[in-house]
VOLOGU-228707 format. One line per 3 residues: number of its first residue (from 1); their letters; for each residue z, x, y negated of C-alpha. Coordinates in steps of 0.02 Angstrom, whole numbers, plus 50000, padded with zeros to 5 digits. Layout:
<nufis>
NUM) a) Z X Y  ...
</nufis>
This chain:
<nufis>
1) xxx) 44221 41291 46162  44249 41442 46052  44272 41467 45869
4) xxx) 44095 41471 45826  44115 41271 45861  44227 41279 45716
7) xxx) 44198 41225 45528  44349 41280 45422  44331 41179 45254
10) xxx) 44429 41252 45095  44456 41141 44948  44493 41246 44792
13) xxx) 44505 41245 44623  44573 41396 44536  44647 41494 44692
16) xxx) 44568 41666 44646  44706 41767 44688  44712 41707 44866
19) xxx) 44538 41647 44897  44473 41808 44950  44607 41810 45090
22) xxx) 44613 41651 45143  44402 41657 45193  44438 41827 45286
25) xxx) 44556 41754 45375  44429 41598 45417  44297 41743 45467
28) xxx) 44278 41702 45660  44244 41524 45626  44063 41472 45657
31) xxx) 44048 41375 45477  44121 41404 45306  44123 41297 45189
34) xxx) 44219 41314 45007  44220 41172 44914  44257 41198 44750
37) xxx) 44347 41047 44606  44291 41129 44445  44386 41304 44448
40) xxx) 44402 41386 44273  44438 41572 44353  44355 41673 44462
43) xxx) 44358 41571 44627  44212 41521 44619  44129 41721 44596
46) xxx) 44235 41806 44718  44189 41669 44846  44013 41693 44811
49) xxx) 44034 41876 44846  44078 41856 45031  43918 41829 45160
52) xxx) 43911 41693 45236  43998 41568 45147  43950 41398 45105
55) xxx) 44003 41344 44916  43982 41168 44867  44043 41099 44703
58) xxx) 44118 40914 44688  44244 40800 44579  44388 40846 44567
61) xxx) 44532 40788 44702  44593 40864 44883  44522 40705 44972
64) xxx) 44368 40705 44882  44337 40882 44909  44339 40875 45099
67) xxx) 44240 40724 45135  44123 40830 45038  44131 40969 45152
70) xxx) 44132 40858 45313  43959 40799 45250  43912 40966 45251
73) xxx) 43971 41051 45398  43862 41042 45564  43995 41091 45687
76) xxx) 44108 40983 45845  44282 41034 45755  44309 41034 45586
79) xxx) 44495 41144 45517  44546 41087 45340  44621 41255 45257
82) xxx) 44702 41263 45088  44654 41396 44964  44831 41470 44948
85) xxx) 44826 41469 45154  44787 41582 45282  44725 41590 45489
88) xxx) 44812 41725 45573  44698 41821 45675  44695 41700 45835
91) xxx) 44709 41542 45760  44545 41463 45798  44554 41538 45970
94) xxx) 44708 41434 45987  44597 41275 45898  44485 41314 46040
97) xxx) 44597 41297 46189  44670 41152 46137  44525 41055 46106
100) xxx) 44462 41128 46284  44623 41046 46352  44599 40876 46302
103) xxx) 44667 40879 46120  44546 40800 45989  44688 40869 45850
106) xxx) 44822 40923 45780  44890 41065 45678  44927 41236 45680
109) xxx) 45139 41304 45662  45184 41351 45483  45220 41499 45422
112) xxx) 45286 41507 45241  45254 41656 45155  45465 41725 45093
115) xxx) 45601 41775 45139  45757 41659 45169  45834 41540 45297
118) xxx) 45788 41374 45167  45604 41448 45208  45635 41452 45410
121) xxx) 45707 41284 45401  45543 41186 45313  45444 41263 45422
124) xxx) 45564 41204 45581  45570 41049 45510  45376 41019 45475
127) xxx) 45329 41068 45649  45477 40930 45722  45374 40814 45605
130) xxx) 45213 40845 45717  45297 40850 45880  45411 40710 45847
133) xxx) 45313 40588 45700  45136 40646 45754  45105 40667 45567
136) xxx) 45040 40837 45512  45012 40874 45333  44884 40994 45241
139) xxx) 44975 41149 45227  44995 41147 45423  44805 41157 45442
142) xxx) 44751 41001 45517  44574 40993 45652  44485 40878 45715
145) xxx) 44360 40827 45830  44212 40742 45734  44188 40611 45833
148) xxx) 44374 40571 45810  44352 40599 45646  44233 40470 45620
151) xxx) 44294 40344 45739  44444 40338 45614  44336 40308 45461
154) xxx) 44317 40492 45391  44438 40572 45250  44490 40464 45092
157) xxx) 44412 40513 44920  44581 40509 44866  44657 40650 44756
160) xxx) 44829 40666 44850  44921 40621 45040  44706 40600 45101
163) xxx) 44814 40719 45251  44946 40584 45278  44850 40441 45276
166) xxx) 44716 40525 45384  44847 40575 45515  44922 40410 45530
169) xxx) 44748 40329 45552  44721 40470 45692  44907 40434 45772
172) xxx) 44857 40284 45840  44716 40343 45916  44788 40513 45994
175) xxx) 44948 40611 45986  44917 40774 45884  44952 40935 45953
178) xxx) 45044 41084 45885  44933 41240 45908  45011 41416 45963
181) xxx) 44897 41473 45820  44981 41516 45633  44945 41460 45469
184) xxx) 45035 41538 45328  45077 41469 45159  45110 41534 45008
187) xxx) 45283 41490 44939  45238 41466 44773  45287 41299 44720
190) xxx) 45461 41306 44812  45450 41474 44714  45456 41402 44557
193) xxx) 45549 41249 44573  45674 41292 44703  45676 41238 44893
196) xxx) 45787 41091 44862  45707 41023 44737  45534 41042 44761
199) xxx) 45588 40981 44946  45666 40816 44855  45499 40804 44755
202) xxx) 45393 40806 44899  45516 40645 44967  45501 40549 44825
205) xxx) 45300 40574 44817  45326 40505 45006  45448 40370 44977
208) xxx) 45322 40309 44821  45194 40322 44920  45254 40186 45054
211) xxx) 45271 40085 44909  45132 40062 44848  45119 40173 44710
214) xxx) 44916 40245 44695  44868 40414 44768  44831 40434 44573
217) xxx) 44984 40406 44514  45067 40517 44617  44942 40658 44608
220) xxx) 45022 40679 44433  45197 40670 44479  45134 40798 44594
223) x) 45058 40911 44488
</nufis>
């Protein structure tokens, strides 16, 4: 397979200082498809702006926002990309030869976007979480092969952890595998919380998660 086999969907909702970046970066892919939660800046124009593009508008909520764009892609593999992410340049290349050898998904390494040895350890310690736990989250650009994907019921209309539960629902089905390719982040919530804490936050949305307590519930804490 090659890239054009791809469909990189972006949920968004008010990312207009990335967006532009994050669809260049998504350029090689052979569907894209921005799905947008009800942005109040100028996502939704500068998307428009770039050829190509599908834009889809739907409620509000991560979870919800992909299923929409699974509906509407038409390709084998589908990429989930945030809107503050970006594809290096051979990313889906990578997406390509490791479906071609056998993997029906996995994730791509993380690269956050600063400066700093807290930085180099999250991302250390989120790819030992694929290798090791065989759950990838969003910001580590999850694929998948449709039929996989569907097999395992689709993505939860669920406004936060839809990547968690979705990767523990594909676990038992297949081991994920940890691309070559690079997906970076942008470091702004560690940014303005701190590393340690925001780190800790991200735990306790995880710990109340297991739980029991509703994917709406913690979407505020998360927030």
């Amino acid at each position: 397979m090659t890239p054009s086999d791809i469909c990189v969907v972006i949920p968004v909702l008010n990312e207009a200082a990335g967006i532009a970046a994050t669809i260049e970066s998504a350029r090689d892919a052979g569907q894209v498809i921005i799905v947008d939660g009800g942005s109040s800046d100028a996502t939704l124009k500068i998307a428009e702006a770039v050829a190509g593009v599908e834009i889809i508008v739907s409620p509000r909520g991560r979870g919800t926002q992909i299923a929409a764009g699974v509906r509407q892609s038409n390709r084998r593999v589908l990429l989930f990309l945030h809107g503050d992410c970006r594809l290096s340049p051979d990313s889906l290349l990578q997406v390509a030869k490791a479906v071609d050898a056998g993997h029906s998904w996995g994730a791509l390494r993380q690269r956050i976007d600063a400066l700093g040895f807290r930085y180099r350890i999250l991302e250390r310690g989120n790819a030992l979480r694929v290798t090791m736990r065989g759950v990838p989250l969003g910001d580590q650009a999850i694929f998948v092969c449709r039929d996989l994907l569907d097999q395992v019921g689709g993505v939860e209309e669920i406004p936060l952890l839809e990547d968690l539960r979705l990767s523990k629902r594909l676990r038992r089905v297949a081991w994920p595998v940890l691309s070559d390719g690079i997906v970076t982040i942008s470091p702004r919530r560690w940014a303005m919380r701190g590393v340690v804490r925001q780190t800790l936050r991200n735990q306790l949305i995880l710990l109340l998660n297991a739980v029991g307590v509703s994917p709406e519930m913690l979407a505020k804490l998360y927030r």
